[in-house]
C-alpha positions in Angstrom: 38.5 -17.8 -94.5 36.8 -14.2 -95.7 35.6 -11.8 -93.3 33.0 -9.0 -94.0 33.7 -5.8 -92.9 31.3 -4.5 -90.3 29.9 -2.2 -92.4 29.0 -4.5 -95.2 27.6 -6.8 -92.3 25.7 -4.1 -91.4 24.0 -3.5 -94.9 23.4 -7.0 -95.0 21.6 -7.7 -91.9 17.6 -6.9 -92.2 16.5 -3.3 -91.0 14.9 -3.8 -87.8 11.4 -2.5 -87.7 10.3 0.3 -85.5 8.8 -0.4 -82.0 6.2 1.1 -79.2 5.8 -1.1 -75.8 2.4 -1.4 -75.1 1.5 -2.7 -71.7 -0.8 -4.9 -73.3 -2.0 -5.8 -76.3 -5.4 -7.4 -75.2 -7.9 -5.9 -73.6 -11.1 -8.0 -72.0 -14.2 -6.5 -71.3 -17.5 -7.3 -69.6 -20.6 -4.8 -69.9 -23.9 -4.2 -68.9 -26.8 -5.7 -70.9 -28.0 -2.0 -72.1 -24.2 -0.8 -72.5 -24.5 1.5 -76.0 -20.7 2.3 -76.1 -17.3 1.1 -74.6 -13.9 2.4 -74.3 -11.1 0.3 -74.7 -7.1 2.3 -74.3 -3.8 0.9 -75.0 -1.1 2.5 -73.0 2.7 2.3 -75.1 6.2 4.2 -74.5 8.7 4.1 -77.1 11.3 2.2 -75.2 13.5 2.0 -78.2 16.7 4.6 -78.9 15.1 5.5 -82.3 12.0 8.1 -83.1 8.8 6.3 -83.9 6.5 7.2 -86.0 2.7 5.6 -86.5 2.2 5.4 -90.1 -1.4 4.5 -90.1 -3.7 3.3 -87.7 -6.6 1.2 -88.9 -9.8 -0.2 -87.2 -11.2 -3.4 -88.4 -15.2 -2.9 -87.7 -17.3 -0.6 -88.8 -18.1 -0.1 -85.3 -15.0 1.3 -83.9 -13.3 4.6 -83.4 -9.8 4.8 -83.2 -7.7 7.8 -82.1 -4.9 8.7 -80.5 -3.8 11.0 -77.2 -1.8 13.3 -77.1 -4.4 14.2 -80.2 -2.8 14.1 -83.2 0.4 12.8 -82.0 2.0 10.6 -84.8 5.5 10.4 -84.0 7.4 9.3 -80.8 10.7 10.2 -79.5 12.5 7.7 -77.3 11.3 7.7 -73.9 7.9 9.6 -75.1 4.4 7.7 -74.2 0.8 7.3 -75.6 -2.4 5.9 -75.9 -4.5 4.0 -78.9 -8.0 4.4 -77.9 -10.8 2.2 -79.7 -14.3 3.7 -78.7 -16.8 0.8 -79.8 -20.5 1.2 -80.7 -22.6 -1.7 -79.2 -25.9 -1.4 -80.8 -26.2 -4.3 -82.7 -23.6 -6.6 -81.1 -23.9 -9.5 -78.6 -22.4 -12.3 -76.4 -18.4 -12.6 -77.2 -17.3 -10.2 -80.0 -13.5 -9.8 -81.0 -12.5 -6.5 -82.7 -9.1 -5.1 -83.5 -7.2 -2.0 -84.0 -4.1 -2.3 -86.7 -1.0 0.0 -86.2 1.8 0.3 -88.9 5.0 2.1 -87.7 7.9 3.1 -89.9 9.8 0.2 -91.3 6.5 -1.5 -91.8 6.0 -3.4 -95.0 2.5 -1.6 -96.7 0.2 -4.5 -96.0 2.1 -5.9 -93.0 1.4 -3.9 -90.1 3.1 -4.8 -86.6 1.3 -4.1 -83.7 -2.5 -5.5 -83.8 -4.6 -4.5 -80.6 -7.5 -6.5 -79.7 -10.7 -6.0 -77.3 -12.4 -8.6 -76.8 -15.9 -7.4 -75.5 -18.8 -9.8 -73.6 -22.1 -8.5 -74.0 -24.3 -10.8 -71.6 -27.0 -12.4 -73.9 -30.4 -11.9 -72.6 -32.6 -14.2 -75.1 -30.6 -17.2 -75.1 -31.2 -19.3 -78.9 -29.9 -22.9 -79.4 -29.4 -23.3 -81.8 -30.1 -20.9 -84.3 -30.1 -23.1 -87.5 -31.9 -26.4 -88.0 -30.8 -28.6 -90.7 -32.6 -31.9 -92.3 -30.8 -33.8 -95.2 -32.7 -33.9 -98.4 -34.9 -37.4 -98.3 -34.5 -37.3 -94.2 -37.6 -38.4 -92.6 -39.6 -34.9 -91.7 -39.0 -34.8 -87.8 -39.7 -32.5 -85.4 -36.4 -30.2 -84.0 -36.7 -28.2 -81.5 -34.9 -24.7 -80.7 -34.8 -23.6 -77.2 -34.7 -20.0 -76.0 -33.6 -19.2 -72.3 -34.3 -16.1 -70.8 -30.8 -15.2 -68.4 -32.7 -11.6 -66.9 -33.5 -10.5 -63.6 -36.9 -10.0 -65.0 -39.2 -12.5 -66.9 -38.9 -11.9 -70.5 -42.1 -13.3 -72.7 -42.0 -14.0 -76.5 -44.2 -12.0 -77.8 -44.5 -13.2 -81.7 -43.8 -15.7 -84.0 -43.5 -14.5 -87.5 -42.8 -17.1 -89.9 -44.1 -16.7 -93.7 -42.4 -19.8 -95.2 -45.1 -22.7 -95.4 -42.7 -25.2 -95.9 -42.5 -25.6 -92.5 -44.6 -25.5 -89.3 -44.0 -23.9 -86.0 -45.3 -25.0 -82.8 -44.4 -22.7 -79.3 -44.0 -24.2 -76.0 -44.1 -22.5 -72.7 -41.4 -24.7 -70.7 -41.2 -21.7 -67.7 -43.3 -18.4 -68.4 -40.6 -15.4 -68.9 -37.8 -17.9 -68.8 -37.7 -20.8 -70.9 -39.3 -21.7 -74.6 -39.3 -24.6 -76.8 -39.9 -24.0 -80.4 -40.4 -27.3 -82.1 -40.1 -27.4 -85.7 -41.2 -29.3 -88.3 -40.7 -29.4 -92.4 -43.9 -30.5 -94.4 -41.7 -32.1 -96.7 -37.7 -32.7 -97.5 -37.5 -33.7 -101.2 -35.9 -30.6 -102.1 -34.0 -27.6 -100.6 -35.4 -25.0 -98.8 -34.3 -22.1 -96.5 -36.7 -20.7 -93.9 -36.6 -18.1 -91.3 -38.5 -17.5 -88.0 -38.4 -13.9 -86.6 -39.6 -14.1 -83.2 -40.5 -11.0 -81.1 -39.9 -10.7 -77.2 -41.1 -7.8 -75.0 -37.7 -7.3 -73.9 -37.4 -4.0 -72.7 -33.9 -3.5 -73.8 -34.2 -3.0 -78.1 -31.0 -5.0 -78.6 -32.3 -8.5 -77.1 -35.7 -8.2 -78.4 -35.2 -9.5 -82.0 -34.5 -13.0 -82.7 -34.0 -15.2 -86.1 -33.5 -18.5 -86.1 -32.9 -20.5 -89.5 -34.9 -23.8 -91.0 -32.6 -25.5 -93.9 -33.1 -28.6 -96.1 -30.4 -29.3 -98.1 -28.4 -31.8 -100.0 -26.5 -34.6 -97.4 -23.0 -33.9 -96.5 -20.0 -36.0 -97.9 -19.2 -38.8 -95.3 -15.8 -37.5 -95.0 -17.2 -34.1 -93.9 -20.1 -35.7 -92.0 -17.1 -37.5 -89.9 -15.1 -34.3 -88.8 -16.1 -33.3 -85.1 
C-alpha cells in the first residue's frame, strides 16, 4: 500500500474558501404603506484563523444601496466584525419583493460568489387586483371576465378612471362596496385573432404608489393539452 506524504496531501486537497459568520443571512421586513426607503444590516465576524478579505460586493436591483461599516473596510482579521448594509428605495415596489446582496471573498471563483444576503421586504398592497391578466383562447366563445379590485385601507379608496383605448374589448365598472370593493367585468368583441389590451385605471389614493393600476386583456392561440394539464 502507498502513502502520500502530508504535504502532498495537503496540495491535493481543495483550498478552502474564505469565510465571515453572519448572524443571519435573511432578513424579513414589514413596512408602512407610504414607506419611501428601508434599511436592511447584516451583522458578520470573521470567526475563521485566516484574514478575510471582501472582494466585491454586489447588489442585484437597481434599487439598492450596498455599503459597508466600518466605511471602507474590505479586509477582516480574525476575530474582527462588520456589517453589509442594503438601503432599498421603495418607490415603485409592492406586496412581497425579494432582493439580494452578493459578497465574494478571497478564494471565490470570479462568477461564484459565497455569501448571498437576502431581504425579503412586504409592502402592504392597498388596491388589491385579481387578477391582473385575462386570457380567452382564440375561437373561445366571447364571455364576460371579471377583475376584482379590493381596497385593504383604513380609508375608502374610489376609482377614479378607467382609461382603456383598445376597442377590441369593452369595459363595464361595478360598484360592489363604495371605497372598498370593484368588479370590472370584461368582455372581447371578438376572439378570431390575437389581441393584447390594457386597462389603466386611476384611484384617488392618496398615497402615489397605490394609485396606478394595469390590468391586461389577451387573446391568444390555445395552449397545448399537455401544458393546459400542469397545475
Amino acid at each position: 500500500m502507498r502513502f502520500l506524504a502530508p504535504a502532498l496531501i495537503a496540495l491535493c486537497l481543495p483550498l478552502a474558501a474564505a469565510e465571515l459568520k453572519f448572524e443571519t443571512q435573511l432578513r424579513e421586513m414589514t413596512v408602512a404603506p407610504d414607506a419611501e426607503k428601508v434599511v436592511a444590516q447584516f451583522p458578520f465576524k470573521n470567526e475563521s484563523k485566516e484574514e478575510v478579505e471582501i472582494l466585491e460586493y454586489t447588489a442585484g436591483c437597481s434599487c439598492i444601496t450596498a455599503s459597508i461599516n466600518p466605511a471602507g473596510k474590505l479586509k477582516y482579521a480574525p476575530g474582527e466584525s462588520g456589517i453589509i448594509r442594503a438601503e432599498f428605495e421603495l418607490s415603485a415596489l409592492a406586496g412581497v419583493v425579494e432582493k439580494s446582496v452578493a459578497l465574494r471573498l478571497n478564494g471565490d471563483k470570479k462568477d461564484e460568489p459565497s455569501v448571498t444576503l437576502m431581504t425579503r421586504i412586504t409592502i402592504p398592497v392597498l388596491v388589491d387586483v385579481e387578477p391582473k391578466t385575462l386570457t380567452w383562447a382564440i375561437g373561445e366563445a366571447a364571455t364576460p371576465k371579471t377583475i376584482t379590485l379590493t381596497m385593504n385601507h383604513s380609508e375608502p379608496i374610489h376609482v377614479a378612471s378607467i382609461n382603456a383605448p383598445d376597442k377590441r374589448f369593452s369595459q363595464e365598472l361595478k360598484t360592489i362596496e363604495d371605497g372598498k370593493k370593484y368588479e370590472l367585468v370584461v368582455t372581447p368583441v371578438v376572439t378570431d385573432a390575437p389581441a393584447m389590451g390594457v386597462v389603466h385605471i386611476e384611484t384617488d389614493c392618496k398615497l402615489t404608489r397605490h394609485r396606478s393600476q394595469r390590468v391586461f386583456m389577451v387573446i391568444r392561440k390555445p395552449l397545448p393539452s399537455s401544458a393546459a394539464a400542469k397545475p
